[in-house]
Backbone bond lengths (Angstrom), bond angles and torsions (degrees), N, CA, C in turn:
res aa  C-N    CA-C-N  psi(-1)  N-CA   C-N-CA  omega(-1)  CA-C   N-CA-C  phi
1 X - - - 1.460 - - 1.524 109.61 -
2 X 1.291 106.21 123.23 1.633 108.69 179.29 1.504 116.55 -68.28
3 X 1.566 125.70 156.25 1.254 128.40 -177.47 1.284 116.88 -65.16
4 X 1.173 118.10 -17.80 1.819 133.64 177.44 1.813 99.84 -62.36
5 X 1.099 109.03 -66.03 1.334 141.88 175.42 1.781 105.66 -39.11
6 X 1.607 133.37 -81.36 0.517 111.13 172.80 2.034 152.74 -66.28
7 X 1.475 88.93 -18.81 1.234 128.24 175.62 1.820 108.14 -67.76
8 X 1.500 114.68 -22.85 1.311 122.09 -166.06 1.457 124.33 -26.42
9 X 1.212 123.17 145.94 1.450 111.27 162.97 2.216 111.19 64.13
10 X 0.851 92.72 -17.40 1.608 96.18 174.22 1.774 107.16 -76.88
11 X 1.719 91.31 134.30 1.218 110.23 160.72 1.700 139.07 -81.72
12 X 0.725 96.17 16.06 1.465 122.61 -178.62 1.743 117.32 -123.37
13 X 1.318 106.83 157.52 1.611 103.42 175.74 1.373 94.41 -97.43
14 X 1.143 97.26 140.91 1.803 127.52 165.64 1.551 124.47 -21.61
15 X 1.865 104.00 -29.62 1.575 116.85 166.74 1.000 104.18 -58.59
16 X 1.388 110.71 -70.31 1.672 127.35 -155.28 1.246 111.73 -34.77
17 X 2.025 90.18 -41.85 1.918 97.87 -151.88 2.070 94.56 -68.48
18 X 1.485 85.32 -45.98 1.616 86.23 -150.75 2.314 87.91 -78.99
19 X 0.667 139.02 -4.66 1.687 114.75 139.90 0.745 113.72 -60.81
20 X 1.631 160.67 -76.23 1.057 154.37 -142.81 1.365 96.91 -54.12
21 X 1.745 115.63 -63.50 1.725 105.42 -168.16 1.470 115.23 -76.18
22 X 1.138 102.97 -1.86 1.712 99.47 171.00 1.351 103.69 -70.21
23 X 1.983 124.85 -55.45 1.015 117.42 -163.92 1.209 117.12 -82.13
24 X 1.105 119.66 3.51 2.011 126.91 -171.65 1.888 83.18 -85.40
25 X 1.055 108.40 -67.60 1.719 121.62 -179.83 1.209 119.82 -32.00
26 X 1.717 113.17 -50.94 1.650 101.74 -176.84 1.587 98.20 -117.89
27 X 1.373 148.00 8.71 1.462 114.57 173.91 1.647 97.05 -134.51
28 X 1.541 116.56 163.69 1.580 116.77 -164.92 1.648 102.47 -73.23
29 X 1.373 116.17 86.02 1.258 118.90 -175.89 1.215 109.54 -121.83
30 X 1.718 139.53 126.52 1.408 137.61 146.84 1.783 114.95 -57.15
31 X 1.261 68.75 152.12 2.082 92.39 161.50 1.453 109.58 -38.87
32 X 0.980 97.83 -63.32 1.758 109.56 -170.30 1.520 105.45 -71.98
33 X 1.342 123.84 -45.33 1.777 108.58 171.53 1.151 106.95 -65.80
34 X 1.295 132.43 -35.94 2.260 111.33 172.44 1.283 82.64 -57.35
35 X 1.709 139.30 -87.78 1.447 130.78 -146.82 1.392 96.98 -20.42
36 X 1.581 132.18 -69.68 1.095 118.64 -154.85 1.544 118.60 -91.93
37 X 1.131 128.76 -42.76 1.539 99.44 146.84 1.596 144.31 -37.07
38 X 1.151 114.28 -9.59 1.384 128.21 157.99 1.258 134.83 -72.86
39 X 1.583 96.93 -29.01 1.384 119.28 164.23 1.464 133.68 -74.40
40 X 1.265 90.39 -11.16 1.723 110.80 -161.25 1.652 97.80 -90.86
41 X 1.667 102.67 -34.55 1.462 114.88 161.27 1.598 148.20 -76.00
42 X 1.902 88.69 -0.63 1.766 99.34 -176.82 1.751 95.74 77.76
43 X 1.355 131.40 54.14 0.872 135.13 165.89 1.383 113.96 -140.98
44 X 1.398 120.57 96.94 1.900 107.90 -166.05 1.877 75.60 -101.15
45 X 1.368 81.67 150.66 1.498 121.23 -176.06 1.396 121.22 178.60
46 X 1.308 105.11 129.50 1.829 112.74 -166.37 1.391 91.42 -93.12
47 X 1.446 99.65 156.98 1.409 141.59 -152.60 1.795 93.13 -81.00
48 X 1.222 118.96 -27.27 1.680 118.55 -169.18 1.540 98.73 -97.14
49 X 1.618 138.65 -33.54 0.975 142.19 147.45 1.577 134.73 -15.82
50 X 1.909 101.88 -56.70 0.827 82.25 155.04 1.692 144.00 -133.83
51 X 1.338 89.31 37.31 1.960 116.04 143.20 1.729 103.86 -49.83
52 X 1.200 99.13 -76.74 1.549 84.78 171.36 1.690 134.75 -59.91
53 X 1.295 132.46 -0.47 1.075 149.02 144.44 1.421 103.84 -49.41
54 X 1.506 113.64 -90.91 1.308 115.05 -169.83 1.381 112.04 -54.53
55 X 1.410 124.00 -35.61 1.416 94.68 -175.62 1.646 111.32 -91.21
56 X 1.207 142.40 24.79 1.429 142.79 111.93 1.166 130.91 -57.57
57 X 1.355 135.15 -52.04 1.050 129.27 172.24 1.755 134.55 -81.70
58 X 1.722 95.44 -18.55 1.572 92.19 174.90 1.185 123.56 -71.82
59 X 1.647 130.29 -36.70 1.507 119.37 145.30 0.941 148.33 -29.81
60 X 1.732 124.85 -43.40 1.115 130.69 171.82 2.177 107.58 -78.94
61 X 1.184 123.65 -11.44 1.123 127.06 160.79 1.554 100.19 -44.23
62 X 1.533 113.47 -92.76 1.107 143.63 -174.78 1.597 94.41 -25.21
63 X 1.238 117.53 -81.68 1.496 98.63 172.41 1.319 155.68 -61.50
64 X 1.414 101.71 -2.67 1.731 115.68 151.21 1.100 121.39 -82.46
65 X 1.531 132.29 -12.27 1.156 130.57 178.86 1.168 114.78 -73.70
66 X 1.711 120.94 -20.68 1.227 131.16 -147.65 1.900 118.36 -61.35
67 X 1.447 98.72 -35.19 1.385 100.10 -159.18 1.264 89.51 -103.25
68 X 1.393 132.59 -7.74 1.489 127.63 -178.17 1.557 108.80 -83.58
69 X 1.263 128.51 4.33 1.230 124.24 -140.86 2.067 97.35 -116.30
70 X 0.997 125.79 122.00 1.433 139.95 -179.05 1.825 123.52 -47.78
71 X 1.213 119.14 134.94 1.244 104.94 -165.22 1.607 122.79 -83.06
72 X 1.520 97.19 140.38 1.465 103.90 -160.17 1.871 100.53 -69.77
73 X 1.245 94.18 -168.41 1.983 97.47 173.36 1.852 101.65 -121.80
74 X 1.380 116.41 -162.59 1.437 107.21 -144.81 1.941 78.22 -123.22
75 X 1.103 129.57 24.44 1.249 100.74 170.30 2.082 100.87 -132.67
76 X 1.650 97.85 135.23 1.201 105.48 -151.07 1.240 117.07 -92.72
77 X 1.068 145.45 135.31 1.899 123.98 155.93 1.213 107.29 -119.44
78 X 1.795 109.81 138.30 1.304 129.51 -140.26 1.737 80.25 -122.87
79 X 1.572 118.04 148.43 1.606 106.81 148.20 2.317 94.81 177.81
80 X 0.948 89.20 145.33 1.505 90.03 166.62 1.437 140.08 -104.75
81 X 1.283 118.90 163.62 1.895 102.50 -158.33 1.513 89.37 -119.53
82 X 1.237 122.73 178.26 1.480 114.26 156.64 1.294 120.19 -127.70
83 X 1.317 116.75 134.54 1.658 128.01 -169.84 1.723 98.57 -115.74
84 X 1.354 84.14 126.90 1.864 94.48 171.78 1.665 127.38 -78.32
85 X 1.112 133.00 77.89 1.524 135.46 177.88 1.199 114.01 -102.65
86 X 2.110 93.93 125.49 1.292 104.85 -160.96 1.912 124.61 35.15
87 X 1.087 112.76 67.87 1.399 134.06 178.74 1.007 118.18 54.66
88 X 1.273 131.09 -16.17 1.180 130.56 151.65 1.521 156.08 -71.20
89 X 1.046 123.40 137.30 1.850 107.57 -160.09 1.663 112.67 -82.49
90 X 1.123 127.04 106.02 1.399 138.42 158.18 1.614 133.19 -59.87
91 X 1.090 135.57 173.05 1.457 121.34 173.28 1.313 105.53 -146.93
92 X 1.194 106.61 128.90 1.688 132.55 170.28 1.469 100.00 -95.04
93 X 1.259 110.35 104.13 1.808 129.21 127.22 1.155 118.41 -31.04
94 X 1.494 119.38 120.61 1.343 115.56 173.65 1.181 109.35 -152.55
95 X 1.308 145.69 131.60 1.441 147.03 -103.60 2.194 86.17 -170.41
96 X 1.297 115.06 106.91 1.860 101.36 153.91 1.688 101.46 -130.09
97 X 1.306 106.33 -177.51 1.272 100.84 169.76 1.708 125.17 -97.95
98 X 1.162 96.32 -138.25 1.939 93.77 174.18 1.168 110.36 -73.50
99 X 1.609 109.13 -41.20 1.883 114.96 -164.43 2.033 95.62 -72.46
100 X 1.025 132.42 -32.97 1.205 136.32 -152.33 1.620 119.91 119.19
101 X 1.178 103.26 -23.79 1.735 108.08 -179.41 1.620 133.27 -70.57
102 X 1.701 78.46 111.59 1.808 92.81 -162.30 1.746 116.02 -36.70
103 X 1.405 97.75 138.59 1.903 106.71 -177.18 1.729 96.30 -82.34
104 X 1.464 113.97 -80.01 1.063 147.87 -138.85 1.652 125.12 -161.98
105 X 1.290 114.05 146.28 1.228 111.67 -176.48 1.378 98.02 -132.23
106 X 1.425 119.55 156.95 1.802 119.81 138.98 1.229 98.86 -165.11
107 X 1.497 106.26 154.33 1.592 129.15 158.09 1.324 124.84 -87.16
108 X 1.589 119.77 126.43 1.091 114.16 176.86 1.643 108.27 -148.76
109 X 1.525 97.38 148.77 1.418 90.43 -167.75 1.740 126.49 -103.23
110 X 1.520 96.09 29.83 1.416 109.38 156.91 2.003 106.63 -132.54
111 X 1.248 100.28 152.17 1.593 113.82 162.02 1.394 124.75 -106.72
112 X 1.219 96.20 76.81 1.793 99.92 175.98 1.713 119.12 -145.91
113 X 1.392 109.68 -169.18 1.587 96.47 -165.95 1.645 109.11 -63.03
114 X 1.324 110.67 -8.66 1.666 85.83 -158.72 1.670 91.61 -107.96
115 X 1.179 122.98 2.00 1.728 128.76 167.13 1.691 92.86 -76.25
116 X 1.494 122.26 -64.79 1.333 106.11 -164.39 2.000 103.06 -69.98
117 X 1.276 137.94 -30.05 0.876 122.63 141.81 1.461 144.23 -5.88
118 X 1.564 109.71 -64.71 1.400 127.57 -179.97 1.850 100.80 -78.84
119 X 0.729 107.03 -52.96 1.321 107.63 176.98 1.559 122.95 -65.36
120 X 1.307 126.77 -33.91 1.898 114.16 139.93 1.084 121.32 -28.23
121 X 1.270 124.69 -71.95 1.369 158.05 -172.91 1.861 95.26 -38.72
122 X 1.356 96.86 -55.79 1.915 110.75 -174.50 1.584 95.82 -54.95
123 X 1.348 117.34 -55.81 1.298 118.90 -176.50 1.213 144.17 -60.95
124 X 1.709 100.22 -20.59 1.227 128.91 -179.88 1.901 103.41 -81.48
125 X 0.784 106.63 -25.55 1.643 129.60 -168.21 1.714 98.67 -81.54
126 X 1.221 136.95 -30.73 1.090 161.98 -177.81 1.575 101.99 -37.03
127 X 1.532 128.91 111.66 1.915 115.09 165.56 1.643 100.37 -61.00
128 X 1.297 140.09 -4.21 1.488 112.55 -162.08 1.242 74.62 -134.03
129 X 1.325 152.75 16.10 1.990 113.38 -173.63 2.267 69.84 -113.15
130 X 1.748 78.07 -174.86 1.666 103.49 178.70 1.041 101.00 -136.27
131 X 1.267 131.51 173.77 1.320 155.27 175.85 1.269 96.47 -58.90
132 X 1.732 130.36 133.35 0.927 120.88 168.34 1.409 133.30 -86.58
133 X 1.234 133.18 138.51 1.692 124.74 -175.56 1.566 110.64 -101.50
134 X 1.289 115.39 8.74 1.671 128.48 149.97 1.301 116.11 178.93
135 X 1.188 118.12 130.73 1.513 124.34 151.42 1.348 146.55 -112.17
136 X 1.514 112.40 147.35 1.325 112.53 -141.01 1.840 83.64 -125.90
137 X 1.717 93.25 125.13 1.455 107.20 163.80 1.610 107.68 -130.81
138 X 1.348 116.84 -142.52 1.413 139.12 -149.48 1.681 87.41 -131.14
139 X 1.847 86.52 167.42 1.956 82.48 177.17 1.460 112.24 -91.34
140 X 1.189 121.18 42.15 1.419 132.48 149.57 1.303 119.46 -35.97
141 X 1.493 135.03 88.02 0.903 133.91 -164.07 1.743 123.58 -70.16
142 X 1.449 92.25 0.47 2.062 102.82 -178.59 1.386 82.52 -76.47
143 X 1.670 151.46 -66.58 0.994 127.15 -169.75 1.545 145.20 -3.74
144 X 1.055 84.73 -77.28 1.645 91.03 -165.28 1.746 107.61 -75.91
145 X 1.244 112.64 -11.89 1.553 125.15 150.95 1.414 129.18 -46.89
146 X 1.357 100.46 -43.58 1.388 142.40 -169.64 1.504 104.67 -65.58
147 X 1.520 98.17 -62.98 1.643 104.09 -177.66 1.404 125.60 -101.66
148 X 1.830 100.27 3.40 1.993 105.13 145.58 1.381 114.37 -48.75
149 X 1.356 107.37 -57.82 1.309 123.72 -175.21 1.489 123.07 -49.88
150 X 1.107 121.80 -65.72 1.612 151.76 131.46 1.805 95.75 16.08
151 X 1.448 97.16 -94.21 1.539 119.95 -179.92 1.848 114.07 -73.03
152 X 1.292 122.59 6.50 1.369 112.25 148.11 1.682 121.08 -99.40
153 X 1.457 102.51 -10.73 1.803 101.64 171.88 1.320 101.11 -104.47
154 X 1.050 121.30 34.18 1.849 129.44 162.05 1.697 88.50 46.50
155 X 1.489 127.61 67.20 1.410 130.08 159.35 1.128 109.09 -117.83
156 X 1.067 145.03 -17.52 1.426 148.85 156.32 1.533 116.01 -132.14
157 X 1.699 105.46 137.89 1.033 115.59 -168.93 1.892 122.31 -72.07
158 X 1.616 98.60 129.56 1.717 112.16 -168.21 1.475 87.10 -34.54
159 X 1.311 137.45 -65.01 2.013 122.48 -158.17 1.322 89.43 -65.90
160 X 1.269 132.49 53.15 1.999 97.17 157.95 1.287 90.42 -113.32
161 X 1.411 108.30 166.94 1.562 105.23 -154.94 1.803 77.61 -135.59
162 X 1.359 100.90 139.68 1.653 132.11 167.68 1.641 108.06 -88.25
163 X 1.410 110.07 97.90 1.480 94.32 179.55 1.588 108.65 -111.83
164 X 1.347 116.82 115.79 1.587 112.29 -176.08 1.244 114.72 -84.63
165 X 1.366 132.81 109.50 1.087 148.66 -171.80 1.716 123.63 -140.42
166 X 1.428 114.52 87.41 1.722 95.94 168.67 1.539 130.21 -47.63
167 X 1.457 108.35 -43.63 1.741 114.09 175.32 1.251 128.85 -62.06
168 X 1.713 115.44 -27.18 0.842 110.59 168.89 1.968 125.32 -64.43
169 X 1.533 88.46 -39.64 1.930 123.07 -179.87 1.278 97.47 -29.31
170 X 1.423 113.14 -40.12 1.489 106.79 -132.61 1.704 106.90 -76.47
171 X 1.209 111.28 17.54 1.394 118.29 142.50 1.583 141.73 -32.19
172 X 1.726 83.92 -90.56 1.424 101.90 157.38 1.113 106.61 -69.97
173 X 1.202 167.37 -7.14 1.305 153.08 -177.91 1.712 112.29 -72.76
174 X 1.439 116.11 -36.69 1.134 149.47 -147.80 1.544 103.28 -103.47
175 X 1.645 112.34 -29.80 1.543 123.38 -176.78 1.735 99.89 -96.25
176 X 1.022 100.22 -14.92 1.924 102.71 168.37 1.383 110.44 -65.64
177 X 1.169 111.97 -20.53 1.849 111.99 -159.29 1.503 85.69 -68.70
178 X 1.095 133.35 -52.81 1.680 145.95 -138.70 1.915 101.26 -73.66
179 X 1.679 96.42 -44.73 1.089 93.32 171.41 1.685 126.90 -94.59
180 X 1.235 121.12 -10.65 1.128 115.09 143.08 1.823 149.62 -45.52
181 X 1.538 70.55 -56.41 1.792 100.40 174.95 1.678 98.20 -51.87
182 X 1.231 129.80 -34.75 1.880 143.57 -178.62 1.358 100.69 -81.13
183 X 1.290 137.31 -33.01 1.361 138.03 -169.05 1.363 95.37 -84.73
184 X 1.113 131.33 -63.27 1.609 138.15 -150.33 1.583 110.37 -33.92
185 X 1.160 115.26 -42.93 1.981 131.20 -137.94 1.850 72.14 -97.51
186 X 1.617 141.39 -20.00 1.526 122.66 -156.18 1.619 71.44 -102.98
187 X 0.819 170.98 -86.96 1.788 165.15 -121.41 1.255 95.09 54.57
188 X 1.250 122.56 84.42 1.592 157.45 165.87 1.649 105.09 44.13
189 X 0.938 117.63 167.53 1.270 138.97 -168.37 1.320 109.95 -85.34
190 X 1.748 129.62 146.47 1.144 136.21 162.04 1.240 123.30 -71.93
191 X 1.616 119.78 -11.66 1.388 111.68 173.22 1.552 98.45 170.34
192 X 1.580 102.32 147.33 1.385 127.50 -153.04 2.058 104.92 -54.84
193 X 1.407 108.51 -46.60 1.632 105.60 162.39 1.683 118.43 -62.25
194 X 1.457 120.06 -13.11 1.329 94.36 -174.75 1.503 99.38 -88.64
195 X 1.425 117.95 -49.34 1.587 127.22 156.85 1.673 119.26 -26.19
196 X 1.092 126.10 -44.70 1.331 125.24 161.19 1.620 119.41 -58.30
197 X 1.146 115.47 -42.39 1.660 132.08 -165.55 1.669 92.31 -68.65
198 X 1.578 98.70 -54.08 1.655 98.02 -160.40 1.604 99.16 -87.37
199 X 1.093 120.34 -40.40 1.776 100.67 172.32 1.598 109.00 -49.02
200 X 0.762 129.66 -51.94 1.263 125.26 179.89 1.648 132.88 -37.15
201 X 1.554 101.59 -41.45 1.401 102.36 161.03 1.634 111.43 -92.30
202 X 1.300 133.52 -27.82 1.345 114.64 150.38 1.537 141.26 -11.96
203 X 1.568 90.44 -62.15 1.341 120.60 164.63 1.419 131.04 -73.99
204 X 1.190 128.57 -5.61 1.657 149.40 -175.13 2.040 90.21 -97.38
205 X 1.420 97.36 -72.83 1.498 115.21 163.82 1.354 111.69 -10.30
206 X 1.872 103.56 -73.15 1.364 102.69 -159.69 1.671 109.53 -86.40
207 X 1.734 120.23 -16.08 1.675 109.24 151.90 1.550 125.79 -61.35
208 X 1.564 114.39 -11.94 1.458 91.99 -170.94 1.926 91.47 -107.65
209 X 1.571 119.84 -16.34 1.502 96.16 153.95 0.961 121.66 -63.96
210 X 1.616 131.89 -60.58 1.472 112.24 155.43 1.657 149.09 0.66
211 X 1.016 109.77 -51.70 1.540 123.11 141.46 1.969 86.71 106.53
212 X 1.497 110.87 56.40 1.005 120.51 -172.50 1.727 117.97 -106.13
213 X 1.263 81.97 -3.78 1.818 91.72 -175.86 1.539 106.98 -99.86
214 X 1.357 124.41 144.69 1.050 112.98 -165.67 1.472 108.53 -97.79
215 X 1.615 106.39 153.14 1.257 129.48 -148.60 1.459 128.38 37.22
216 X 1.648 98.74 61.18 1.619 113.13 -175.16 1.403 89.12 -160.27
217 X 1.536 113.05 116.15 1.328 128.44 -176.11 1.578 109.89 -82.51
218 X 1.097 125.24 139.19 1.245 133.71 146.88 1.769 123.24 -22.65
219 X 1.434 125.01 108.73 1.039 113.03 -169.68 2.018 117.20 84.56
220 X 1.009 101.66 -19.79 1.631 115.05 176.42 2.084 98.85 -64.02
221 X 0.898 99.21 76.48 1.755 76.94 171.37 1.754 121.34 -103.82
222 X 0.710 97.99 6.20 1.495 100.93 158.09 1.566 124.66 -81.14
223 X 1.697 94.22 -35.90 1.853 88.92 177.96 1.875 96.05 -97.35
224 X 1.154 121.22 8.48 1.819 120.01 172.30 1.744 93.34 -72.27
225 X 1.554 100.72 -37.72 1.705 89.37 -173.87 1.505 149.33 -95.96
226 X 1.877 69.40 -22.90 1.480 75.19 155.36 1.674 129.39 -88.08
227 X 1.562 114.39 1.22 1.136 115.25 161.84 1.392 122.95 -85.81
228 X 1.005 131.20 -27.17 1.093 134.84 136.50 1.661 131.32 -29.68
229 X 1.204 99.85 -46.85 1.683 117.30 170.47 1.537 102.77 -57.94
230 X 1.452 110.08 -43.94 1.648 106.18 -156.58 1.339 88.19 -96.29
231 X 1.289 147.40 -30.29 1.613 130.80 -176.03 1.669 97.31 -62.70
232 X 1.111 135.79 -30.38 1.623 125.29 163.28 1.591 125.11 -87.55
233 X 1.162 106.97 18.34 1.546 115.56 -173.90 1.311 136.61 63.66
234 X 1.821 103.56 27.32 1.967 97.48 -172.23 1.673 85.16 -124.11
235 X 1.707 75.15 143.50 1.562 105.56 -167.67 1.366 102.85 -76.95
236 X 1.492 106.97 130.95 1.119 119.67 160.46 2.065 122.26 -8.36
């Protein structure tokens, strides 16, 4: 899809748009602090503008990142966070491996076997994850429900081994902070699709700080942006 194309109908140039959702995505920033840092630049732009920015464009992030993204290893850690939409508490799935390198994400607004269920399944679906040869969650008892199920529709293989372990977790437990610490400054979401849209580039965000995309170093943020620049087609 050409940059004309996706960019359509926008009043803004294509920079503007895609800074704003870069920076809503990776640092603890409100709506209203881009509004006003934007301002600081000779750029008036309302604060709901670009809500609607990010939640167009942070999805389609997430899915351009997809094939650029480095291959994970086969041992898993499983655990969920909770995100508040519309006052209520939700749960984000979040899946890395041993090294730290994000699997998979999803939101769902129950915690039980057939959420962590569906969400294997998401992971398994993954161009960069593998089949796992163990996974390691919490004593969440939807688990091991989860991966009866799993291993009677021949989707994961009978030797993968469920290992319940908090100490081990404390991986992923520890890779939640990052996306929390980004959630905090929005004081929960108006509704369960906009929360999906915008975790999503959160999470795109926090694989390519990560330094998960290939030939993009960890800490490199100059080439995070300009790759970023070129997965939407504006030239350097």
């Amino acid at each position: 899809m050409s940059t004309a194309s996706v960019f359509k109908w926008r009043h803004f140039l294509p920079e503007i748009i895609l800074l704003n959702v870069r920076w809503y995505c990776r640092y603890s920033l409100s709506y209203r602090d881009l509004e006003e840092m934007m301002q600081e630049r000779g750029v008036e732009v309302d604060h709901s503008t670009i809500n609607r920015w990010v939640l167009q464009y942070a999805p389609k992030l997430d899915k351009r990142i997809r094939p650029h993204l480095k291959p994970t290893n086969d041992s898993w850690r499983v655990d969920e966070t909770y995100i508040k939409v519309r006052g209520a508490w939700k749960y984000l799935y979040r899946a890395v491996d041993s090294e730290g390198s994000t699997l998979d994400f999803m939101l769902s607004a129950k915690r039980d076997a057939k959420a962590a269920a569906r969400f294997f399944r998401k992971v398994l679906k993954g161009q960069h994850t593998q089949a796992p040869r163990v996974i390691t969650v919490d004593k969440n008892a939807a688990y091991p429900g989860a991966m009866d199920a799993l291993k009677a529709d021949e989707v994961i293989d009978p030797e993968t081994k469920l290992r319940q372990s908090k100490y081990l977790n404390n991986i992923v437990e520890q890779d939640h902070r990052n996306i929390k610490c980004i959630v905090k400054p929005m004081m929960g979401f108006k509704s369960f699709n906009s929360a999906r849209k915008t975790l999503s580039g959160i999470e795109a965000m926090n694989m390519i700080r990560k330094g998960q995309v290939n030939g993009i170093d960890q800490g490199d943020s100059v080439s995070q942006v300009k790759f970023i620049d070129a997965l939407f087609g504006i030239a350097a």
